[in-house]
LUMLUM-813033 format. One record per atom (N, C-alpha, C): y, x, z; residue in three letters. Coordinates in steps of 0.02 Angstrom, whole numbers, plus 50000, padded with zeros to 5 digits. Atoms other than C-alpha are relative to their C-alpha. Example, Ala and Ser with C-alpha at 12.3 -4.5 7.8 and 13.67 -1.06 7.14 Angstrom:
# LUMLUM-813033
499415004550000ALA
497755061550390ALA
500605004550000ALA
499414995849997SER
499475068450357SER
500554996150037SER
This chain:
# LUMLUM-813033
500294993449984UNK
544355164152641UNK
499725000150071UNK
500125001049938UNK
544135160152829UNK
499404998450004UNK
500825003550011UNK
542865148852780UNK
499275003549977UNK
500624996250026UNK
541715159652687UNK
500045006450055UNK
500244997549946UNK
541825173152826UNK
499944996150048UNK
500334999749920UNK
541375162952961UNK
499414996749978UNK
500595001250037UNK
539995154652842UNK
499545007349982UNK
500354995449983UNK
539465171152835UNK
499695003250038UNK
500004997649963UNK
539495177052980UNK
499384996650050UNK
500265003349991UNK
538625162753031UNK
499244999549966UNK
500554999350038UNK
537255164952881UNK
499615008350054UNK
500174995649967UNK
537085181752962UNK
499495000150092UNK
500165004349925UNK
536865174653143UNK
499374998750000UNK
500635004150014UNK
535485164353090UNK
499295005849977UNK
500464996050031UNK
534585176252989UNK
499815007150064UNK
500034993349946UNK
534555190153134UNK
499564996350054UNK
500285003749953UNK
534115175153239UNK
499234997650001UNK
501065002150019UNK
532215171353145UNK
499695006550001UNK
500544992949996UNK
531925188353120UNK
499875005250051UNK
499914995049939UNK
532445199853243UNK
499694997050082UNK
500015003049923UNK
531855189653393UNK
500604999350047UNK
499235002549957UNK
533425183253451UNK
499644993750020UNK
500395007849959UNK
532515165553536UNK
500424998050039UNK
499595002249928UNK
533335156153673UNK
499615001650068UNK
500724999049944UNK
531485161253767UNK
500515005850018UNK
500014993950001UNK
532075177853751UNK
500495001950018UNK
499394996649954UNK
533915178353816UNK
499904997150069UNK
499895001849937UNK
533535166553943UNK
499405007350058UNK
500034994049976UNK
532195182654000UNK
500085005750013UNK
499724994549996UNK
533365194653972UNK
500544998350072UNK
499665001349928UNK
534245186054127UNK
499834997150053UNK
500245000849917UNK
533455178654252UNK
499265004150025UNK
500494994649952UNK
532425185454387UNK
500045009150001UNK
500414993550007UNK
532495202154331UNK
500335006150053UNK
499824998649941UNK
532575215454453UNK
500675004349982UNK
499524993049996UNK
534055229254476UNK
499865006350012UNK
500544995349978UNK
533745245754448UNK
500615003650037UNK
499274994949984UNK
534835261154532UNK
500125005149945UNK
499514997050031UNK
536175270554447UNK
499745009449994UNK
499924994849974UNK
535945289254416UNK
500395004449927UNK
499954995250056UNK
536405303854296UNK
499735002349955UNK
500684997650044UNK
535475307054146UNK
500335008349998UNK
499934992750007UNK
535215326454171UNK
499275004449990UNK
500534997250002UNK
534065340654133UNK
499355000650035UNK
500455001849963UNK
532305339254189UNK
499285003549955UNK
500544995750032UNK
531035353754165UNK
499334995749977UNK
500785004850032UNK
529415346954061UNK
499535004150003UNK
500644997050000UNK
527755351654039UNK
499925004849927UNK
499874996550074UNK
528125355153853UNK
500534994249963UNK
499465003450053UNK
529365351353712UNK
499694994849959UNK
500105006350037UNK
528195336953634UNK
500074994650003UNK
499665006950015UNK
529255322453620UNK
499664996849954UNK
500455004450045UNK
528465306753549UNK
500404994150031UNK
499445005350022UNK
529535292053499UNK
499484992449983UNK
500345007650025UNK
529105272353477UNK
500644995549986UNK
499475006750021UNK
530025255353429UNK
499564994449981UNK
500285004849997UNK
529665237353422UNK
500744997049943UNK
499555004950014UNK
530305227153285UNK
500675003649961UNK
499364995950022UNK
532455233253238UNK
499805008050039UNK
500244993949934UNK
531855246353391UNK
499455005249919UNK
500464996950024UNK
530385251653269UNK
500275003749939UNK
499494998750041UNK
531715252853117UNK
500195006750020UNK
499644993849994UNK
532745265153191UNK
499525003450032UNK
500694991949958UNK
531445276853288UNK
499725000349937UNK
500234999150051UNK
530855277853126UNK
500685004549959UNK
499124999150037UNK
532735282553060UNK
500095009250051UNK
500224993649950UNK
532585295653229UNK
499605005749971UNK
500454995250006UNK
531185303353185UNK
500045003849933UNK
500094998150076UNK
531385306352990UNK
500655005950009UNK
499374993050007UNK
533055314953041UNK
500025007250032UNK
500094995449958UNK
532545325853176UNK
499385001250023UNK
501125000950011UNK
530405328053132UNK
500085006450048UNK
500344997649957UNK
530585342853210UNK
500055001450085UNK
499815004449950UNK
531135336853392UNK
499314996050026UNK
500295005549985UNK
529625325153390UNK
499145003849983UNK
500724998450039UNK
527705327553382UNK
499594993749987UNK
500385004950026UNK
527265309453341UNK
500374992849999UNK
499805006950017UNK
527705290553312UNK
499634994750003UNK
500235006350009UNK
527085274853350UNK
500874992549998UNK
499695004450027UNK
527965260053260UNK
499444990450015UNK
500385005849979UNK
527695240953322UNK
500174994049966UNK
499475004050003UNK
528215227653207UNK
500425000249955UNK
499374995150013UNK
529475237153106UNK
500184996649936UNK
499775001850076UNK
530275237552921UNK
499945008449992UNK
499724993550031UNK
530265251552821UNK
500715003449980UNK
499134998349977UNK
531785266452827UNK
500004999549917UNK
499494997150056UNK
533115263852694UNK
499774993049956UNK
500135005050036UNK
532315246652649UNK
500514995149959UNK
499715004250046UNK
533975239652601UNK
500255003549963UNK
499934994250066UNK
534615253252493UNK
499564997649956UNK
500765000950026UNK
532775251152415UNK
499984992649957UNK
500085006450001UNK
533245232952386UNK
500654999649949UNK
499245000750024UNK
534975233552307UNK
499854997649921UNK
500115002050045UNK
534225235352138UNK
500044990449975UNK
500625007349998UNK
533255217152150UNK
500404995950041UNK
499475001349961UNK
535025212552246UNK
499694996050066UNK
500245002349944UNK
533765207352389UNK
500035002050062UNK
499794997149949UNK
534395217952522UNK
499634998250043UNK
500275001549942UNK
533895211752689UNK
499514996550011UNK
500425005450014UNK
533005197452631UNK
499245005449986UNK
500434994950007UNK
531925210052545UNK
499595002850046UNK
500364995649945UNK
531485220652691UNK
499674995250042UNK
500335005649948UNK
531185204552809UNK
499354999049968UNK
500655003450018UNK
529645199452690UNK
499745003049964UNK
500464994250012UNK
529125216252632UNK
499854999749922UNK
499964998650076UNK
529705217052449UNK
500145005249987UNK
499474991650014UNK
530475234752469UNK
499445004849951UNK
500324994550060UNK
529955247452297UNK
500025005250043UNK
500394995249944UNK
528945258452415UNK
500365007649944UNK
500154994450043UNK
529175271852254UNK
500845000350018UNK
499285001349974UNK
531135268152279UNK
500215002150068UNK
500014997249914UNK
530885272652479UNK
499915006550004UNK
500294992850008UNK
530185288352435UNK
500465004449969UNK
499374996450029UNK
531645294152293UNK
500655001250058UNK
499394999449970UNK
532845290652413UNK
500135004050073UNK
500014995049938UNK
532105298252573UNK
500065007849974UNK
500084992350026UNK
531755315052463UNK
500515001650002UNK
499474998350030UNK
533345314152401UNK
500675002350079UNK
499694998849938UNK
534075313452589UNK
499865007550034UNK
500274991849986UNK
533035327852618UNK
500325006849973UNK
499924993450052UNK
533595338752490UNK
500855002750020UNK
499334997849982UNK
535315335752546UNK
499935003750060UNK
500134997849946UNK
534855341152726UNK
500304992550042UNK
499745004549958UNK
535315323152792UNK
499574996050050UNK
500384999649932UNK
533565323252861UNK
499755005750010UNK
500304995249999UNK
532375334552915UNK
499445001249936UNK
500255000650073UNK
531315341352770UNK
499364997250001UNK
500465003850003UNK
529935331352738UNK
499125003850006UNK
500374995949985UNK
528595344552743UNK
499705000050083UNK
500205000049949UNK
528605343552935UNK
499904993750006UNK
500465006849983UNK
527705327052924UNK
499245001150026UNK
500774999750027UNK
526085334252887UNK
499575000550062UNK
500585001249937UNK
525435338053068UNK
500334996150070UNK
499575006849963UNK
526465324453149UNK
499424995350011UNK
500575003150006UNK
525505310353202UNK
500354994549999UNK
499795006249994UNK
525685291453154UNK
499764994750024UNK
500485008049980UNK
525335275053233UNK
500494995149977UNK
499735007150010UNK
525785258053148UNK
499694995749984UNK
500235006749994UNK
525535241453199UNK
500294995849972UNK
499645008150018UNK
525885223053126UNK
499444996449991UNK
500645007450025UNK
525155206453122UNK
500224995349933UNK
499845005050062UNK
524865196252979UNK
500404993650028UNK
499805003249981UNK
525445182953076UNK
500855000050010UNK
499335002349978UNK
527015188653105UNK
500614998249954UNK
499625007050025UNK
528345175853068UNK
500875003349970UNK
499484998450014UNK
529915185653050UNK
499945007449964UNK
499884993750045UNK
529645204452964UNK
499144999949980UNK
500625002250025UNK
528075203152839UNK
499595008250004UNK
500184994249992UNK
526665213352875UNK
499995003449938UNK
499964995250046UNK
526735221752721UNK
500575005550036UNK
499714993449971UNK
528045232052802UNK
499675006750017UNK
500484996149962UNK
526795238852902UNK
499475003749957UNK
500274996450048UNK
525795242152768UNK
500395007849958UNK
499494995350015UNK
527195251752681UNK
500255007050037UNK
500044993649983UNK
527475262552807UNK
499235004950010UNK
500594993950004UNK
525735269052823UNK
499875002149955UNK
500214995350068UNK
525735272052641UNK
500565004549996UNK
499464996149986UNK
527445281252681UNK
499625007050030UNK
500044993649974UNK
526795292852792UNK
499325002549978UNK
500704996150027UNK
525025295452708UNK
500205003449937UNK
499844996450074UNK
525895303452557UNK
500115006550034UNK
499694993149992UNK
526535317252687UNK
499585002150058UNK
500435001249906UNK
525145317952852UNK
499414996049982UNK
500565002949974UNK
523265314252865UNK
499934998850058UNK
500055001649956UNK
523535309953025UNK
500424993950015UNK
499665007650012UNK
524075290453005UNK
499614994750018UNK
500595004149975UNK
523225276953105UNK
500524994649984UNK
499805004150008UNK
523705260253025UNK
499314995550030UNK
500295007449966UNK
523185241853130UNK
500314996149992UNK
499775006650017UNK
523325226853058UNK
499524993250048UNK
500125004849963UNK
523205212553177UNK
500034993849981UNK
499705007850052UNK
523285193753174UNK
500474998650041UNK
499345003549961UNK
524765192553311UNK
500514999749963UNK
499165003750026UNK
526515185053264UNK
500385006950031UNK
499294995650003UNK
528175194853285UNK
499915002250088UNK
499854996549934UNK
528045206353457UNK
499285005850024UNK
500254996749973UNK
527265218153559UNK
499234998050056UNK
500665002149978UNK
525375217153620UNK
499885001850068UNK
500104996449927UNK
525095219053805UNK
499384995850018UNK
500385001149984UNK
523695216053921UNK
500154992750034UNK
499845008249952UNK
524355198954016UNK
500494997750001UNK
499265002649988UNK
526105196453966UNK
499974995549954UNK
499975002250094UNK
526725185353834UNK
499784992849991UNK
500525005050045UNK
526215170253733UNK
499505002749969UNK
500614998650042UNK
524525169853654UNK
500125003049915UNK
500074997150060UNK
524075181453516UNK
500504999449961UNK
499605002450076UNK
524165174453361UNK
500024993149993UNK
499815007450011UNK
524805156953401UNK
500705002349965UNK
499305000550037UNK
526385154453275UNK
500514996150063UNK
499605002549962UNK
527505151353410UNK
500855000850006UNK
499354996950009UNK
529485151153368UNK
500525004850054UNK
499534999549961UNK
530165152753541UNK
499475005750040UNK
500424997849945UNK
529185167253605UNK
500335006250009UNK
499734996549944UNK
529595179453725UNK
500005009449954UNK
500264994250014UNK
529095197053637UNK
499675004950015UNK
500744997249981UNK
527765201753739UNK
499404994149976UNK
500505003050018UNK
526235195653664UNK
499335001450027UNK
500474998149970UNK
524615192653776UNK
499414998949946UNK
500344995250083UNK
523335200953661UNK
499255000550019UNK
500414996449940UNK
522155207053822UNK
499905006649977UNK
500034994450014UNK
522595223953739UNK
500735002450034UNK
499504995850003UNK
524015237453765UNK
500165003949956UNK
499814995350045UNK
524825241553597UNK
500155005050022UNK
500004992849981UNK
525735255253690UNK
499625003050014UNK
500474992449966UNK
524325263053778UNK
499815002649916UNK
500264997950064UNK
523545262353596UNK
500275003549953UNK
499684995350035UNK
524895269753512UNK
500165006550004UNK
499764995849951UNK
525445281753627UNK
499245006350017UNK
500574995449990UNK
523535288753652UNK
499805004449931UNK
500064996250078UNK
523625291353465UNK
500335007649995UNK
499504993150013UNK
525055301453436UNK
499985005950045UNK
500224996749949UNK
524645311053611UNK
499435003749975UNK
500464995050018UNK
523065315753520UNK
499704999450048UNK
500505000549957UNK
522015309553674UNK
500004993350049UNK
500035009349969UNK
521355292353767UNK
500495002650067UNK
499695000549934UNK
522665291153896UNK
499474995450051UNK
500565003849924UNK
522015284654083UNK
500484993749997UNK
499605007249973UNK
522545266354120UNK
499834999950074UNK
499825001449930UNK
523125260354283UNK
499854991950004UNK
499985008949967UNK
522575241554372UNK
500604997650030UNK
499425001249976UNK
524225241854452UNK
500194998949970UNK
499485002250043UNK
525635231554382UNK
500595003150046UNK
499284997049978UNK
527325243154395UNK
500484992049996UNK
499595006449977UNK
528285225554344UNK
499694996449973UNK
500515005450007UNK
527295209654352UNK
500314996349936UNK
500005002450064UNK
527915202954159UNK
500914997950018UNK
499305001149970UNK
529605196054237UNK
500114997450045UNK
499814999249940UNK
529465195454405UNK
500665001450021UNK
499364996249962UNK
531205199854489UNK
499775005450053UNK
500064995449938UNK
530775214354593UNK
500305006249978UNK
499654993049996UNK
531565232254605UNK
499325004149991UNK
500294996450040UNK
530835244054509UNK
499865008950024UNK
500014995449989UNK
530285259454586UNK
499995007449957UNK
500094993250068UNK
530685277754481UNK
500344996349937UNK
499725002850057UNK
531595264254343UNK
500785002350022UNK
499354998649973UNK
533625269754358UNK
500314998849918UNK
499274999850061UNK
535295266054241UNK
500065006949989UNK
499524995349994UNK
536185278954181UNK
500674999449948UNK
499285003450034UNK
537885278854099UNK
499965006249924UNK
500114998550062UNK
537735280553897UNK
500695004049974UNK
499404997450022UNK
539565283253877UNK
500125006649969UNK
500094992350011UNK
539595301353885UNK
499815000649925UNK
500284997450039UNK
538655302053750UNK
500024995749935UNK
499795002550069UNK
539435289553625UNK
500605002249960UNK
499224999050010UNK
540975292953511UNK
500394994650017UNK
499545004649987UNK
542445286653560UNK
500734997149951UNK
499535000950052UNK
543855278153470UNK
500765001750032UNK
499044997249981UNK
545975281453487UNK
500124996950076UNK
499925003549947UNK
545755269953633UNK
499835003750080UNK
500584997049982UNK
544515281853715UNK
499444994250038UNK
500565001849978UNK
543205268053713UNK
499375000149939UNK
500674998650051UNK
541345267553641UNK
500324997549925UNK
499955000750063UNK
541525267453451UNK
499554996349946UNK
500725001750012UNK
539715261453419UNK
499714994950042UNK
500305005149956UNK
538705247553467UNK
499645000950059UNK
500644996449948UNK
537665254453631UNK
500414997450048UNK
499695002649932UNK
537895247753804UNK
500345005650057UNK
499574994149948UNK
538725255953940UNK
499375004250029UNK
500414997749966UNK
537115259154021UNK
499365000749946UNK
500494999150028UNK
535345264553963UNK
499545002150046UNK
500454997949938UNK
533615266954079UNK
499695005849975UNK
500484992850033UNK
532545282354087UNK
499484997750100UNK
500405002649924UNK
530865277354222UNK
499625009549999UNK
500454993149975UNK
530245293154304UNK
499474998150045UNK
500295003049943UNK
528665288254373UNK
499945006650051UNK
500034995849971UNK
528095296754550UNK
499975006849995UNK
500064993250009UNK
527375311954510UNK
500545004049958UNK
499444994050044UNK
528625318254393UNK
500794998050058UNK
499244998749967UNK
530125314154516UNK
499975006450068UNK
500264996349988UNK
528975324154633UNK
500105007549960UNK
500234996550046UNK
528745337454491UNK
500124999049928UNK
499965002750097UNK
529465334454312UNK
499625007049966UNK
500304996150034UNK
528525350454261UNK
499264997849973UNK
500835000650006UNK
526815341854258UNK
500314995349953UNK
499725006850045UNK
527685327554138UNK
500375003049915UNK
499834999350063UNK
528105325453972UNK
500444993549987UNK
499465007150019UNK
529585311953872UNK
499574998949950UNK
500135005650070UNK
529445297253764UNK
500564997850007UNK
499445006349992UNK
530795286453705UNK
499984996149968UNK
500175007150031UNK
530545269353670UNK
500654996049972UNK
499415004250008UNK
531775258753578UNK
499784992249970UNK
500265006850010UNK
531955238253584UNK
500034995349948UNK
499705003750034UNK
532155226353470UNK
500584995650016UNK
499495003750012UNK
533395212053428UNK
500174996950064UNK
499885004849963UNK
534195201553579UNK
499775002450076UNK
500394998149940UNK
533625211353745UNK
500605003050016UNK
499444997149966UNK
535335214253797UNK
500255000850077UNK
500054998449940UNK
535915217953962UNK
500484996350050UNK
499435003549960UNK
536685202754049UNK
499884999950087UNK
500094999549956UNK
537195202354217UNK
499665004950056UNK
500284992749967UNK
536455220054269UNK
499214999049984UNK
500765002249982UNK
534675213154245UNK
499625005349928UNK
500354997950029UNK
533325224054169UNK
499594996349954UNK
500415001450077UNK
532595219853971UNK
499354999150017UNK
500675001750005UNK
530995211153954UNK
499675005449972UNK
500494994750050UNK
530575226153822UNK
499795004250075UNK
500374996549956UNK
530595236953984UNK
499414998450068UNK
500395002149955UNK
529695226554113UNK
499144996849954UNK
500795002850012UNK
528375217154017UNK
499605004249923UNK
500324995650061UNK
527805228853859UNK
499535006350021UNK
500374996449974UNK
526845239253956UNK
500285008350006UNK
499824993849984UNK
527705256453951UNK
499845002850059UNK
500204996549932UNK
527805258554131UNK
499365002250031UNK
500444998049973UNK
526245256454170UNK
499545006249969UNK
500094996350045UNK
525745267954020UNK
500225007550040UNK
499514997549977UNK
527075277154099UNK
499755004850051UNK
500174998549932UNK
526485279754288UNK
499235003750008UNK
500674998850009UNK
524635283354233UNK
499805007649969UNK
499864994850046UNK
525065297054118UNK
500515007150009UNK
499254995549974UNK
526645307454203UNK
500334999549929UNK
499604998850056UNK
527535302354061UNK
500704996350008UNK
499485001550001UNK
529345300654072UNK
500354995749927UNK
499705002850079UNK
530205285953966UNK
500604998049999UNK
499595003650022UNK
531805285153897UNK
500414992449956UNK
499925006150047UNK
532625268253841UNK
500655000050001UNK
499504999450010UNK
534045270153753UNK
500484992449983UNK
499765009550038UNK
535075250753727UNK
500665000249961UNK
499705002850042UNK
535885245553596UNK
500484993150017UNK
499505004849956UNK
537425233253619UNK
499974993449932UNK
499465004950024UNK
538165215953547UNK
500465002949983UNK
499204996850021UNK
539545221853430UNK
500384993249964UNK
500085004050042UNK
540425205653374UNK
500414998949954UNK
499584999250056UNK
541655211653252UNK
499444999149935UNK
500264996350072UNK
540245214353129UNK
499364993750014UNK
500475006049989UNK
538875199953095UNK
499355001850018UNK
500665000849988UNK
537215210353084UNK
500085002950062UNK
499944998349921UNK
537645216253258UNK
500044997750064UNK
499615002849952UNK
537855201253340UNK
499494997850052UNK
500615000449960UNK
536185202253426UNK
499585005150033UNK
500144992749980UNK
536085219653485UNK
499495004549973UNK
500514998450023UNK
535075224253358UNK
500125010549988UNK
500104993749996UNK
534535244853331UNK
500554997849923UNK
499655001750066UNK
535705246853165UNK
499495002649937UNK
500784994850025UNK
534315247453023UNK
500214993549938UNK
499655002650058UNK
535705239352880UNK
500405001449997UNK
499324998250028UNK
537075250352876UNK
500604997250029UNK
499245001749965UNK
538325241753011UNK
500325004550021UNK
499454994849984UNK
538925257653078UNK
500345003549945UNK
500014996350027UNK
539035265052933UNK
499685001949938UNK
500444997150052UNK
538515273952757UNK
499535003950035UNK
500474990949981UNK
537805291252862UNK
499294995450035UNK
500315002049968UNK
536825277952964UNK
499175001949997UNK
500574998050022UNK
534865282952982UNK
499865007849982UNK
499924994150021UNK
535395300252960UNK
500265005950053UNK
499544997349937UNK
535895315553069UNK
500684999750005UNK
499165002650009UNK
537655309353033UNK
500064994050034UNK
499805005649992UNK
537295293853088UNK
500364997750081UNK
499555000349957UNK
538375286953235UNK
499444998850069UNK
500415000549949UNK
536875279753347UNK
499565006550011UNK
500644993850027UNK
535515293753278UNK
500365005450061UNK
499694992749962UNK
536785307753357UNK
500304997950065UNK
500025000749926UNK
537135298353514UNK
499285000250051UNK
500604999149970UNK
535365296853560UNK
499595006749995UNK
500434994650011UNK
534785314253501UNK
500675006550067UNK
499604994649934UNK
536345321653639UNK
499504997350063UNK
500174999549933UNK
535415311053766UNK
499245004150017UNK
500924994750000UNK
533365319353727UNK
500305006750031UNK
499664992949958UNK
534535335653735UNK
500075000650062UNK
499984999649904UNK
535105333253914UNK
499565002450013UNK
500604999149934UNK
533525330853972UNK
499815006249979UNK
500434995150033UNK
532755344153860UNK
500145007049998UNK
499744996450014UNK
534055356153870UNK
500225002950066UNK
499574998649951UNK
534535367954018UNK
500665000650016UNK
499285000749986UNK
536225364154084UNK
500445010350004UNK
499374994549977UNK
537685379854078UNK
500075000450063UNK
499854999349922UNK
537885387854241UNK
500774996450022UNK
499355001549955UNK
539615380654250UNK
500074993749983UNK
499925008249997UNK
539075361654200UNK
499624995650041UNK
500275002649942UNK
539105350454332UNK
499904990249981UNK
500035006550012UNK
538265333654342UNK
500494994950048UNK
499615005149956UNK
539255317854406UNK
499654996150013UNK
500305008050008UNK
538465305254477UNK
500414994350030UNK
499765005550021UNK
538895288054477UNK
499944994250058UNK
């Protein structure tokens, strides 16, 4: 019995390891050079308006997808980078292809649809109706090597059943995120690559101008030079805890790191009234060793997206859990490791990350005081 769980566990390993972008490129840039940011309090922070707009790359693209379906109305748009479709292994169970399934974009799209309704009807998301003037952006490349673009396809036929407002781009890059100078090339099939992909585009700006409903301005300035080590101006920690459940022990209960960033560029630390949120979430393996800031946040272009735009971005991280196998790469949970409710406003991550939007979004009680750290 030993044997077949750690042959499992191990099958698991592997399989998280081709798809998810787990690389050895990719931990070794999740730790060196990268800069340190400072510590603060995630607390309330007047906006310009309540239109939140959500993204993800990859497991990241999974669950912000899982986010948004539960709490549509919270959000006024979506860009997806990469992704799988929600509820793809449910969707799969039939055809006992589960995960496998979703990795290479076999999931019964008509099967995705019974089962989201059916979530709906319970109230376990939001009702599906508030899709319709939502806005979508999703990207994938044929090329890419670990989640098949058909995914990508799938979801834009997802959300064109409920929203004329659905911008699907099919590319020829491999597995990652498109930036203007980061990255390995395009669409070279390259196993060991980093997850910024130099494209000489900016998926984010492109996604991000979508769902915004207008060409954002770009900036020539690089906020962090791809993975430079330098200190990150307006980038800060803040401590996730708070806002996970805890177990009999009183420690986190859920996979999420102790810490999580939120970059305020200038003007909004100046002024968060002229600013508006996003919250980006990463994919597989961008964990947080040694204090050092995630490649997803330095080289994917957000910031500079970011700084150009007054747009404030949350990044919420996901942990290494290694009791449990599909977890063992810090992936967003987007197969049911926490849980049945998972993907749902029940779900254990879903409702830790929808207390932290609140914070910001929400005016504090005259008699609650922030701590900082």
């Amino acid at each position: 019995m030993k044997c077949f769980n750690l042959s499992r566990r191990f099958g698991a390993l592997l399989l998280l390891f081709i798809f998810c972008g787990g690389t050895g490129a990719q931990f070794l840039n999740s730790i060196l050079k990268f800069p340190k940011s400072g510590v603060r309090t995630l607390r309330y922070l007047p906006l310009k308006n309540k239109k939140v707009t959500i993204s993800g790359y990859s497991a990241g693209a999974a669950f912000a997808m899982q986010l948004y379906l539960s709490y549509t109305k919270m959000f006024s748009g979506i860009a997806l980078f990469h992704g799988v479709i929600y509820k793809c292994v449910e969707a799969n169970q039939e055809s006992f292809s589960g995960i496998l399934g979703c990795v290479n974009g076999l999931t019964n799209l008509t099967k995705v649809v019974e089962l989201t309704e059916d979530l709906a009807d319970d109230g376990m998301i939001d009702p599906l109706k508030r899709l319709k003037k939502r806005r979508h952006y999703i990207e994938h490349g044929y090329n890419d090597e670990k989640f098949s673009f058909n995914n990508g396809r799938q979801i834009a036929q997802f959300f064109g059943q409920y929203s004329k407002h659905v911008r699907y781009q099919e590319t020829s890059a491999i597995h990652g995120i498109a930036t203007e100078s980061c990255g390995f090339s395009c669409g070279t099939p390259i196993y060991l690559n980093s997850g910024c992909l130099n494209c000489g585009r900016s998926a984010v700006y492109q996604g991000l101008s979508y769902i915004r409903k207008k060409k954002l301005y770009k900036t020539e300035s690089k906020i962090a030079s791809c993975y430079q080590g330098k200190a990150i101006s307006g980038l800060y920690r803040f401590s996730q805890s708070e806002f996970l459940p805890k177990n009999a022990f009183g420690f986190a209960s859920i996979p999420m790191e102790q810490y999580g960033y939120i970059y305020i560029p200038p003007r909004c630390e100046a002024n968060s009234s002229f600013c508006s949120l996003h919250v980006a979430f990463h994919g597989c393996s961008t964990i947080q060793l040694f204090g050092g800031v995630p490649w997803h946040i330095t080289c994917s272009g957000y910031l500079e997206v970011a700084a150009a735009n007054n747009i404030i971005v949350l990044f919420p991280q996901a942990a290494i859990q290694l009791s449990d196998p599909y977890s063992y790469l810090g992936c967003w949970d987007f197969v049911g490791y926490t849980g049945e409710l998972y993907g749902t406003k029940r779900g254990s991550q879903v409702r830790s990350v929808i207390k932290m939007i609140s914070r910001i979004m929400t005016p504090p009680r005259e008699d609650f005081d922030y701590y900082d750290y």
